[in-house]
TIPANU-110044 format. One line per 2 residues: number of its first residue (from 0); their letters; for each residue z, y, x of C-alpha. Coordinates in pm, 1 decimal. Each point is the difference from the previous one (the first is absolute). Layout:
N
NUM	a	Z,Y,X  ...
REM end
This chain:
340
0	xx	-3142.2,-4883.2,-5814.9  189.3,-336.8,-145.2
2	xx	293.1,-189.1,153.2  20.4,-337.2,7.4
4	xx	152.0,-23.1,-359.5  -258.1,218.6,-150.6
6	xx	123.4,286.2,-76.0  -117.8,290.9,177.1
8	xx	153.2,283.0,229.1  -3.8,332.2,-140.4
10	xx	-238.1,221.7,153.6  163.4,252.9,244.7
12	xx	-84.7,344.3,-123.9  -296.4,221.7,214.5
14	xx	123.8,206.4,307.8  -42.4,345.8,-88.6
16	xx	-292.2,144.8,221.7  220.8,233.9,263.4
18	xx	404.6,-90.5,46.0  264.2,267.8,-54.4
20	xx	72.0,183.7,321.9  370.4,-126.3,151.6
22	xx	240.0,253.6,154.5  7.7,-168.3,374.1
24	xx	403.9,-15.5,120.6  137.1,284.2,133.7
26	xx	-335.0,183.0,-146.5  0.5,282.0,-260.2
28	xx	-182.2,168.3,-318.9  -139.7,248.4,236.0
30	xx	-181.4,-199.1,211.3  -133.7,-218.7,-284.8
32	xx	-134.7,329.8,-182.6  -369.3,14.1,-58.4
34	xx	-250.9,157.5,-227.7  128.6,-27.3,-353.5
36	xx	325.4,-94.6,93.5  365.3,185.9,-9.3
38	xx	115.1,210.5,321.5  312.6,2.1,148.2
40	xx	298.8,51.9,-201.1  155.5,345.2,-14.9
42	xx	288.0,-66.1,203.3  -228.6,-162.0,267.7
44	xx	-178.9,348.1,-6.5  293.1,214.4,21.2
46	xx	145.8,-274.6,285.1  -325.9,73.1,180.5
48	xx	19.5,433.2,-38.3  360.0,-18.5,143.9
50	xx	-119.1,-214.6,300.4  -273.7,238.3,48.3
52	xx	197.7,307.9,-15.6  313.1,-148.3,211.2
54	xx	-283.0,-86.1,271.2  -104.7,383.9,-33.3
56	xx	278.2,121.2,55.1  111.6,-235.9,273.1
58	xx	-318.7,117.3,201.5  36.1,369.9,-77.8
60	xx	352.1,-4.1,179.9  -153.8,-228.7,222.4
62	xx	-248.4,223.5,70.9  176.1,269.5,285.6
64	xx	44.3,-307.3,185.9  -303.6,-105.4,19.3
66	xx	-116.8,334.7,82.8  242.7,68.8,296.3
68	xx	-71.7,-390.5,121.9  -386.6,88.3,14.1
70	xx	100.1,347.8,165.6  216.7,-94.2,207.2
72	xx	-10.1,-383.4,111.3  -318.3,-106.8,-39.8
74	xx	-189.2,318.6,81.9  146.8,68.5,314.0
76	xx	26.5,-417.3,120.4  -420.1,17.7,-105.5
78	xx	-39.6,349.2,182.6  227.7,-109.5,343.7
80	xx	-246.9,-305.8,-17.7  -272.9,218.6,50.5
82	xx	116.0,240.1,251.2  48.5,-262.3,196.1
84	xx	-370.0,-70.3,86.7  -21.1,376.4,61.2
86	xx	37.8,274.2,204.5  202.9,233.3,-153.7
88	xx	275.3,274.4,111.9  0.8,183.1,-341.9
90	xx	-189.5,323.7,82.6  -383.4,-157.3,71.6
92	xx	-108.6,-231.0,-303.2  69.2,-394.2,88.1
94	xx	-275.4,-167.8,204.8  -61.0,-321.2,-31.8
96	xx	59.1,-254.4,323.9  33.0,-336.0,-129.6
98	xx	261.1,-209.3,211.7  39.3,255.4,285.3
100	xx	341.0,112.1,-77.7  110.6,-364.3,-8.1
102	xx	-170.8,-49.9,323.2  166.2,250.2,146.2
104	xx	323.3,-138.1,-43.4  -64.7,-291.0,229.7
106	xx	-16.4,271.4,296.5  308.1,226.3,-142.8
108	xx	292.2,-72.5,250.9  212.5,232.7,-167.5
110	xx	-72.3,-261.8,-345.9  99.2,-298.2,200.2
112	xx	331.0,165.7,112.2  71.0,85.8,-355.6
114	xx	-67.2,-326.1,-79.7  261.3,-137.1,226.6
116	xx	236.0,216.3,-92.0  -20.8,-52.6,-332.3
118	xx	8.4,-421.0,5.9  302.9,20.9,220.2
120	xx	153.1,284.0,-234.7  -91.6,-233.3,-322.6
122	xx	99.1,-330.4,121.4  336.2,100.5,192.5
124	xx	154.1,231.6,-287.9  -115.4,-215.8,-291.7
126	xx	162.4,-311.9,107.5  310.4,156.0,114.7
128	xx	2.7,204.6,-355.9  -1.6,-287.7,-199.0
130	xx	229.9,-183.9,211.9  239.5,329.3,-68.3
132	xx	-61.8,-19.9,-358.7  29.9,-407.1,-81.3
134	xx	367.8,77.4,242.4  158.5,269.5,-251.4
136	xx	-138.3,-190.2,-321.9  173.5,-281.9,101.1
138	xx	314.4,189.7,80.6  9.3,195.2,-332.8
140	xx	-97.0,-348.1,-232.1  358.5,-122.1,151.5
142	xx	130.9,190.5,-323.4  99.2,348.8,184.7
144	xx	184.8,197.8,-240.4  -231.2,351.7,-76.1
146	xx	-300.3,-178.0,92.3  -184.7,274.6,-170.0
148	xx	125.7,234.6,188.8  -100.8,-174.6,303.2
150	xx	-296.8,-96.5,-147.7  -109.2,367.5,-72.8
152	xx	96.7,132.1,376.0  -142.6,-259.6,151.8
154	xx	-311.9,97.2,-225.8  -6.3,358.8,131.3
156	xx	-190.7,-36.6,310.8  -272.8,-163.3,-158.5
158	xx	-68.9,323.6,-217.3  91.3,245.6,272.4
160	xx	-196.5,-160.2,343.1  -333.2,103.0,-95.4
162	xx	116.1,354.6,-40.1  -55.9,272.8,297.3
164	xx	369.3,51.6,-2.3  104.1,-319.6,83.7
166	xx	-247.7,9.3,279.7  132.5,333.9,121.1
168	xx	374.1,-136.1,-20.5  -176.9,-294.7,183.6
170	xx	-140.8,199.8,273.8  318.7,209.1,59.3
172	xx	204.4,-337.3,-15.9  -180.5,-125.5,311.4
174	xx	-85.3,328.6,159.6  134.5,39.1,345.4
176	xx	332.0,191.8,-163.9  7.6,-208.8,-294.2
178	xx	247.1,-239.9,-135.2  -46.0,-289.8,149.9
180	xx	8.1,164.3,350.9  317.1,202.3,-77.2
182	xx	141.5,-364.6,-114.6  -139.8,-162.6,362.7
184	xx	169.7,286.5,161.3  316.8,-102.1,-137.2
186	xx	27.7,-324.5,170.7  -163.2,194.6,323.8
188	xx	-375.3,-102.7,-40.9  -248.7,282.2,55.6
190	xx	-275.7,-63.2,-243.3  -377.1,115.4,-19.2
192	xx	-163.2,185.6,-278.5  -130.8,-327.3,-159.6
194	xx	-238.0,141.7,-207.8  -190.6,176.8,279.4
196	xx	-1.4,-274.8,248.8  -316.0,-298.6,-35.9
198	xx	226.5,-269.2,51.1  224.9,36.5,-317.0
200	xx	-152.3,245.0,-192.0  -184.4,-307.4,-235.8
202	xx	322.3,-121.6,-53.3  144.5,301.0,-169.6
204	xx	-287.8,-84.8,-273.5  48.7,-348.8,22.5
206	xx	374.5,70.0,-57.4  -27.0,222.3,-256.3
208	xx	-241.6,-247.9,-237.1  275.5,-258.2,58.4
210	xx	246.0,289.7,-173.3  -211.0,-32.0,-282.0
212	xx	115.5,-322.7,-116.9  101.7,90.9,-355.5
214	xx	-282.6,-83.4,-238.9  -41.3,-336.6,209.8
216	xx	364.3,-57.9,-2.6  16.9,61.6,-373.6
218	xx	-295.2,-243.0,-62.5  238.5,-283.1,211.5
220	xx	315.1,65.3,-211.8  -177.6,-68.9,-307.3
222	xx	-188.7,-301.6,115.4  307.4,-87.4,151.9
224	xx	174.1,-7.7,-363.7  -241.5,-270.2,-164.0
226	xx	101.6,-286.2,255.3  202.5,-190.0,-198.5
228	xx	354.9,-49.7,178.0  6.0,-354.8,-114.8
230	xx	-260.8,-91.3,297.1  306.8,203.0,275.0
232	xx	293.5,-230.0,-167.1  -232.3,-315.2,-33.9
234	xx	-56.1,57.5,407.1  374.7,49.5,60.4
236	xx	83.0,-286.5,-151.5  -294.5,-177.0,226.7
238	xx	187.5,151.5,304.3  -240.6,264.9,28.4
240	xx	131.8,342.6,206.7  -152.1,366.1,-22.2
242	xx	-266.7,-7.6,238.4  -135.4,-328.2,-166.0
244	xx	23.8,125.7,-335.1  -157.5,314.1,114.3
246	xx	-322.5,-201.1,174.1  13.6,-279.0,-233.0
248	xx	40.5,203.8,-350.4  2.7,383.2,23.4
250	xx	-335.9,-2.8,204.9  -159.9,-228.4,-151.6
252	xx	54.4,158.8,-358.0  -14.0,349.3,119.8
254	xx	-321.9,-53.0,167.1  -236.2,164.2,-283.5
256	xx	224.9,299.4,7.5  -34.1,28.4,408.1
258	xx	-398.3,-74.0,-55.9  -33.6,278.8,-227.5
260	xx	273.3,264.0,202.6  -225.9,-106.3,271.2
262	xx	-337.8,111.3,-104.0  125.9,300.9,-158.3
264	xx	170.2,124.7,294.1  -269.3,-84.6,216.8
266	xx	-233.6,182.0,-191.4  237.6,291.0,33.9
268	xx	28.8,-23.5,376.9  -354.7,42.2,27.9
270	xx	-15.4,269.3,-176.7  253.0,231.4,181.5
272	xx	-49.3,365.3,62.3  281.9,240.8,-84.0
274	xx	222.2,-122.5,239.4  -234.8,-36.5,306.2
276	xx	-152.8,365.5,-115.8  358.2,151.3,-32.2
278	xx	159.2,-154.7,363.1  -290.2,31.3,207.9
280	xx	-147.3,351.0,-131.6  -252.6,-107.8,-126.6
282	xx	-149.0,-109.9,351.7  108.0,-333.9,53.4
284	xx	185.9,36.1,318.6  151.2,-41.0,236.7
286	xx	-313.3,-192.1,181.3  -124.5,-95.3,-368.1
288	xx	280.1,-253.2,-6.7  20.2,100.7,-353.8
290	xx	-316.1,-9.3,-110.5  -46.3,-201.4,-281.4
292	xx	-338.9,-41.2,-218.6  88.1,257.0,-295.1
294	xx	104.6,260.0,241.6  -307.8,-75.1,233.2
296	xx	-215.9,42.6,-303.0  147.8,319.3,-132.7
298	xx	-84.0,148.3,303.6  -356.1,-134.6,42.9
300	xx	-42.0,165.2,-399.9  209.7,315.0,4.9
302	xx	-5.7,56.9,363.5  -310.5,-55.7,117.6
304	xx	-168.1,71.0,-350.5  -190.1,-387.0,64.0
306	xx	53.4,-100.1,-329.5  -295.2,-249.7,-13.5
308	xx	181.5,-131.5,256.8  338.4,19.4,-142.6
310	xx	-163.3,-179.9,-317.8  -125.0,-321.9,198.8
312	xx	356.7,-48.2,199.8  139.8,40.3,-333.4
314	xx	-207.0,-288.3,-156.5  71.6,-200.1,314.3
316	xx	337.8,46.8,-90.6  -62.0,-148.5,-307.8
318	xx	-151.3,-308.9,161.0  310.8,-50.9,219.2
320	xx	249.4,31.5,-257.0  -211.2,-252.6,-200.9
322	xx	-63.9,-241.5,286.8  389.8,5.6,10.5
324	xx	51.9,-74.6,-363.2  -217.1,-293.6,-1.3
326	xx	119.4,-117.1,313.7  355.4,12.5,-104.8
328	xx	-116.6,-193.2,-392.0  -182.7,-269.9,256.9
330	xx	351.2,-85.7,123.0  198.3,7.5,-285.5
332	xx	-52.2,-253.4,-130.7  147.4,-198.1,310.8
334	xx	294.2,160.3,-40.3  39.4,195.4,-315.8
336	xx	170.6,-202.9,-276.6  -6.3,22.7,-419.2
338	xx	138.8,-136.2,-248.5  -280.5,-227.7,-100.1
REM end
C-alpha cells in the first residue's frame, strides 16, 4: 500500500497460525496444563497432599460423630416416624395402620386434657420466668459489687431444676407438712397439701419453671451490657425517667435477646417431664390436673406398651412446638428490633 506522498507502509508481519495461551486473572499453571505442557509446580503438589491429608484426618476424628449422629439422631427420629403408622407394643412385630393412631387422637379425652394442661402450664410459667429473669438482670447490671457471685447462685437453679431431687425437695416443700405450710401456720393459716389438691397442684410446676430463671437471666445481663449508656444519659438530659427509658430504650434494644429467651424457653416448657413425673408419681394427679403431654406420652409408651401410639403423639408434638416457632417468627418482626 502507498500514502499519499508515495512512499509505502511497511507490511505488518503474518499472524502466527494459533496465539499463545494467556493465564486468565486469578487463573493458574494448573488449570492451563495440557498435553505436552508442564504440571503443577512442586510446591503446588505438596500444597495439594497437605490439604488432602488435613481433610483425612479432619473426617477420621470426625468420624465417631457421625457415627453416633446416624445411631442415635437420625435412626431413631426415621424409626419413631415409622412406628407411628403402626401398631406396635414391642413384643408382636409392628403392623402397619396408616393414619389410625393419629386418628385416634381426635377421640382421646385424656390427650385433650393433657393438652390443656400443658398450654396453660407453658404459657403461664414462661412469661412469668422471663419476667423473673429480665427483673434480676436489671438489678445486678446496676454495678452490684460480687456480681459473679450472684451471678453464679442465681445460675444454680437452672442446672439443678431438671434434676429428681429438686423435684423431691419440691414435693416435700408443698406437701401438706411442708415448708410453706409450717410458714402459713405461723401467721395462723391452715394450709392444704398443694401438691395433692387439683386446684394448685399446676402451679407448683408452673412455679418451679419460673425458679429456673438463671440461663435466661444470664442471657439478659449480657444483652443488657451492649446498650450503650450514652442512649440512658442522652434521655436524661431529654427529661426522660426510668419507666420511659425502660419502654422507650431497654425494650426496644433488648428485644432480640427476649425473642430468642422466648423461643428457647418455650421450647423447653413443652418439653417438660421430670418434674410432672417426680410430683405427681408418675400418674398425673390429682384429677390429671398435672398431666402434661410428655408425661401423658410416657405413659401411653412405657405404660401401656402403645408405642406406635406413643410415636405419633410424639411427632404431633413436634408439629406443635413448630407451629409455635413459626408463629412466634410471624410476629417478630412487629415487634422484635435489630440493629439494622
Amino acid at each position: 500500500m502507498s500514502n499519499r506522498s508515495g512512499a509505502r507502509s511497511p507490511t505488518p508481519p503474518p499472524r502466527p497460525a494459533t496465539e499463545p495461551a494467556t493465564v486468565p486473572p486469578g487463573g493458574t499453571a494448573l488449570a492451563l496444563a495440557g498435553p505436552g505442557m508442564p504440571g503443577p509446580a512442586p510446591a503446588t503438589r505438596a500444597r495439594t497432599r497437605a490439604s488432602v491429608r488435613r481433610d483425612r484426618a479432619a473426617y477420621a476424628f470426625l468420624t465417631p460423630w457421625f457415627i453416633g449422629m446416624v445411631l442415635f439422631t437420625i435412626g431413631p427420629i426415621l424409626a419413631s416416624l415409622y412406628l407411628s403408622f403402626t401398631d406396635y407394643t414391642m413384643i408382636t412385630p409392628p403392623r402397619w395402620l396408616g393414619l389410625e393412631n393419629y386418628t385416634r387422637m381426635l377421640d382421646d379425652p385424656r390427650l385433650h386434657k393433657s393438652l390443656i394442661v400443658t398450654f396453660e402450664y407453658v404459657f403461664v410459667s414462661v412469661p412469668l420466668q422471663l419476667v423473673l429473669a429480665l427483673a434480676l438482670a436489671m438489678l445486678l447490671n446496676r454495678g452490684v459489687r460480687g456480681l459473679s457471685i450472684y451471678r453464679s447462685v442465681y445460675y444454680l437453679p437452672s442446672l439443678l431444676a431438671g434434676s429428681v431431687s429438686i423435684a423431691i425437695l419440691w414435693r416435700q416443700i408443698f406437701g401438706s407438712d411442708g415448708l410453706i405450710n409450717q410458714l402459713l401456720g405461723l401467721v395462723g393459716i391452715h394450709g392444704v397439701s398443694w401438691v395433692a389438691h387439683p386446684d394448685f397442684a399446676l402451679g407448683t410446676l408452673v412455679l418451679l419453671n419460673a425458679w429456673t430463671f438463671g440461663a435466661p437471666m444470664v442471657i439478659f445481663l449480657a444483652g443488657l451490657r451492649q446498650i450503650p449508656t450514652s442512649y440512658y444519659e442522652a434521655a436524661s438530659v431529654d427529661g426522660a425517667g426510668p419507666v420511659s427509658q425502660f419502654f422507650r430504650i431497654t425494650l426496644p434494644l433488648l428485644s432480640p435477646i427476649i425473642f430468642f429467651n422466648l423461643i428457647l424457653q418455650m421450647i423447653g416448657a413443652f418439653q417438660s417431664f421430670t418434674q410432672a413425673f417426680v410430683v405427681s408419681g408418675g400418674t398425673g394427679g390429682p384429677a390429671d390436673s398435672t398431666l402434661l403431654y410428655t408425661l401423658y406420652l410416657y405413659d401411653r409408651g412405657f405404660g401401656s406398651f402403645d408405642m406406635g401410639y406413643a410415636s405419633a403423639m410424639a411427632w404431633t408434638l413436634l408439629l406443635i412446638i413448630a407451629v409455635f416457632t413459626g408463629i412466634n417468627f410471624l410476629f417478630a418482626r412487629k415487634w422484635v428490633f435489630y440493629g439494622d
